[in-house]
N, C-alpha and C positions, 0 to 999 in steps of 0.2 A: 504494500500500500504506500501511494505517496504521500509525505509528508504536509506536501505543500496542499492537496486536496483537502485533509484532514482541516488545516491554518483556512482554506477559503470557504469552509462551512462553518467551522466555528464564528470567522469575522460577520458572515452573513446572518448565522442566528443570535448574534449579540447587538448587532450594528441596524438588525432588521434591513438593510439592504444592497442590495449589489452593488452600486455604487458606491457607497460609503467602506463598504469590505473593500471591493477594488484599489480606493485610492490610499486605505490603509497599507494594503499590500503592495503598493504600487503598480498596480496590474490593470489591464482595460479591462471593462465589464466583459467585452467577448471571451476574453482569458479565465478572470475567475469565475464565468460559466460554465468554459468550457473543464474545469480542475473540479467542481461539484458534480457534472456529470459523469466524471469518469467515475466518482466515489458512488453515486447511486447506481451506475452499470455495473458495480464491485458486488458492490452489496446485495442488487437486485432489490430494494425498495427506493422508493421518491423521497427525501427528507424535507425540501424546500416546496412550499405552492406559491406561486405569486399573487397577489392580489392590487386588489386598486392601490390602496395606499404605502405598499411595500412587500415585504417577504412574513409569511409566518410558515409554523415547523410541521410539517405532518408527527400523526402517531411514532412513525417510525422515527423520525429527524427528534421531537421529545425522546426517543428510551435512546437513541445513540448519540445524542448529544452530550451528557454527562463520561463516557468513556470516554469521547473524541479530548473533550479538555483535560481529563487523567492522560491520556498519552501523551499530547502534549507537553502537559505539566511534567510528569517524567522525563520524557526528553532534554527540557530546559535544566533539569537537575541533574542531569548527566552534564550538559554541555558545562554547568557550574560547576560543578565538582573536579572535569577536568582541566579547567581556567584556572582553578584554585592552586593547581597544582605550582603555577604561576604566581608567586607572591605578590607583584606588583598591584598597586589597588586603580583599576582602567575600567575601560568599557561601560555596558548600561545598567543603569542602577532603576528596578521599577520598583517605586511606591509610590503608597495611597496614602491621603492628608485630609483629613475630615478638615471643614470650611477652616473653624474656628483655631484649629492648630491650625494650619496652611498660615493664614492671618499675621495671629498673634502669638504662637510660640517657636515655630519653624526660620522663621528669617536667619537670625543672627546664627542658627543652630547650622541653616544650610550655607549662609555668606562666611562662615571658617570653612565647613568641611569642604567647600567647592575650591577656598584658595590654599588647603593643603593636597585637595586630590584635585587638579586639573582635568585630568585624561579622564575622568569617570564621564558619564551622559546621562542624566538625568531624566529618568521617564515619571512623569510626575501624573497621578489622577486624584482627581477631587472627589469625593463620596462624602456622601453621609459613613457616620459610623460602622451600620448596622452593615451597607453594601460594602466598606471595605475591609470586614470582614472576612466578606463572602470574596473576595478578591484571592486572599491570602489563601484560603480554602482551598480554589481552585487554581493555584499558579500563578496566576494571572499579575500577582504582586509579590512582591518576596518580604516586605514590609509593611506595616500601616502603623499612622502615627495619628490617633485617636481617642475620643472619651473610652475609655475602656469599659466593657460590662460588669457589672455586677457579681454576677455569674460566671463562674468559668467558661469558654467557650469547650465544649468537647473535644476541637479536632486543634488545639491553637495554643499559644504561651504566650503570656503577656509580661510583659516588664513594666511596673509603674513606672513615672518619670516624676509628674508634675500633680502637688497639689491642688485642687483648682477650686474654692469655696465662691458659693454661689448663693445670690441674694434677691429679694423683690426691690422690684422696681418699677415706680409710674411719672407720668410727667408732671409739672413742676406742678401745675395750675388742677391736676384732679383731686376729686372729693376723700382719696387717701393718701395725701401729702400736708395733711392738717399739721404737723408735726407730732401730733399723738401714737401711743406704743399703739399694735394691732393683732387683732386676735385672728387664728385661723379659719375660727365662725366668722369674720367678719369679710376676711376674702374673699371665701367660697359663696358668700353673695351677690361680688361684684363682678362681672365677665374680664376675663383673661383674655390673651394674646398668647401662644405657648406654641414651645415644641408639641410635633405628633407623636402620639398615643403609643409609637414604637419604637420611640426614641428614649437612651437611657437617663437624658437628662428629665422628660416628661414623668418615667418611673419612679426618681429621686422622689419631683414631688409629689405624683399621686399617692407614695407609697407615707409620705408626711402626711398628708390630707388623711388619708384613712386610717392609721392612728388615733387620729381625735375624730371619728367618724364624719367626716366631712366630703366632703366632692366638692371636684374641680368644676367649674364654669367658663369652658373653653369658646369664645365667640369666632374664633378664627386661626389658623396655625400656621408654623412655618418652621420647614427645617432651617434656614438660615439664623444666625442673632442678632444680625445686623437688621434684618424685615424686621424681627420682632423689638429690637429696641426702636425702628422706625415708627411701628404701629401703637409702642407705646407712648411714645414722645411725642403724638399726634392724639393722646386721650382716646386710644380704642380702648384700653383695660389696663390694668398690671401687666408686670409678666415674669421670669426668670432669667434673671443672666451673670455669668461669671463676674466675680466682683474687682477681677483683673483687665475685664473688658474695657475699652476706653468709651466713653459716654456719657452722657450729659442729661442723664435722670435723673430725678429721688427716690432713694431710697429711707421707706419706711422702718419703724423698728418695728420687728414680728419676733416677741422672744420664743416664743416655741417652735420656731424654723431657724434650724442648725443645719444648713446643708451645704454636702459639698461633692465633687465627684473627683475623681483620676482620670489624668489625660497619660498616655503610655505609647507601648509599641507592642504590635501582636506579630508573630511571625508563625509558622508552620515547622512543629520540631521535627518533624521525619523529611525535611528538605534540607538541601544543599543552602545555605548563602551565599552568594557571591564574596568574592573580597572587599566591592565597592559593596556589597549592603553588608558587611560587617564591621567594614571603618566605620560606617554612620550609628549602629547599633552602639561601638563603644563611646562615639563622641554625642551620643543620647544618655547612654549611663551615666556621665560623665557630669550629664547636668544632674542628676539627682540629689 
């Protein structure tokens, strides 16, 4: 089986489209057609249907898509492992940066390690947390430098880095910037701004809230913090955001909200790392 077949089905069920796989690959659309067809003439089933608005997976293209990215993904670990063999610290480095690291804790972290390791190539993807994760899982990153879970992840190892406490917040001029303490009953009446429900900073506080039996009053959401400190600071609601984040709200006192979460780095323990994701890993440690 060829390699490269394998890489223009997977770009195409991730990318949803021929084109956009194409030009990742750098291939013309006749090409990376013609490299999916040969793989469904292998196989004797169709994986790809087109439709109006792009590509989606047949039956078959869903249950063979999860090998397709294991092969892959071991392949990449072989070519690492024998790179490694090469001490030099070169070549592509892929990780994943959830918004708020990418932002505000990653700069300084990656403006050293890029002017000690020149030769490295930075493949940098932005995620929510939870997707890069799922990155790391599947190969696809060798790194991810994010709010870490709660939870251990099953298949993943995490390194804390950074403490990251986290506070309410609403704008200057709303009806819970009186200057008065605030009670948790008190919030849960007024409509929020917040992360999504499958986010682990949203976890943090629903899992405060239900404590003192209370619910959250979500009027609107956003994985970004930046939307949601915009949406506060425009009097939609309160909301949650790190108290390291740069911003120009009030913060109320709420003594029964102590929260905080871990920003880290999650990597895959039965994987190769590169040399270039292992200089970055120790000059991550390094901030601890």
């Amino acid at each position: 089986m060829r390699i490269d077949a394998l890489q223009a089905f997977v770009g195409i069920a991730e990318s949803g489209s021929f084109q956009a796989a194409a030009d990742r690959l750098h291939l013309s659309q006749p090409g990376i057609s013609k490299r999916v067809a040969a793989l469904e003439a292998r196989l004797g089933y169709r994986l790809l249907d087109r439709v109006a608005r792009g590509v989606s997976l047949t039956e078959a293209g869903r249950a063979y898509l999860p090998y397709a990215r294991e092969t892959l993904a071991a392949l990449a670990d072989g070519d690492r492992a024998l790179a490694n063999l090469n001490t030099r610290v070169e070549g592509e480095l892929s990780i994943a940066l959830s918004h708020h690291v990418a932002m505000h804790r990653m700069p300084p972290v990656l403006r050293a390690y890029m002017a000690d390791f020149p030769a490295v190539d930075p493949q940098i993807v932005f995620e929510d947390s939870e997707a890069a994760c799922e990155r790391v899982v599947a190969g696809t990153s060798e790194l991810a430098v994010i709010t870490l879970p709660r939870i251990d992840h099953p298949r993943l190892v995490t390194t804390p880095i950074w403490h990251d406490p986290l506070g309410i917040y609403v704008s200057h001029d709303h009806e819970l910037a009186a200057g008065r303490a605030l009670s948790v009953e008190t919030l849960a009446r007024v409509p929020a701004v917040l992360p999504p429900v499958e986010s682990h900073t949203y976890a943090i506080l629903h899992d405060a809230f239900a404590a003192r039996q209370a619910t959250l009053c979500a009027r609107m959401t956003s994985h970004s913090l930046e939307t949601l400190a915009m949406l506060a600071g425009v009097g939609l609601g309160w909301t949650i955001l790190p108290r390291a984040m740069p911003h120009a709200l009030y913060e109320p006192s709420v003594p029964e909200l102590v929260m905080s979460r871990t920003l880290g780095v999650v990597r895959h323990p039965q994987r190769h790392l590169s040399n270039a994701a292992r200089a970055l890993l120790e000059r991550l440690e390094a901030e601890r």
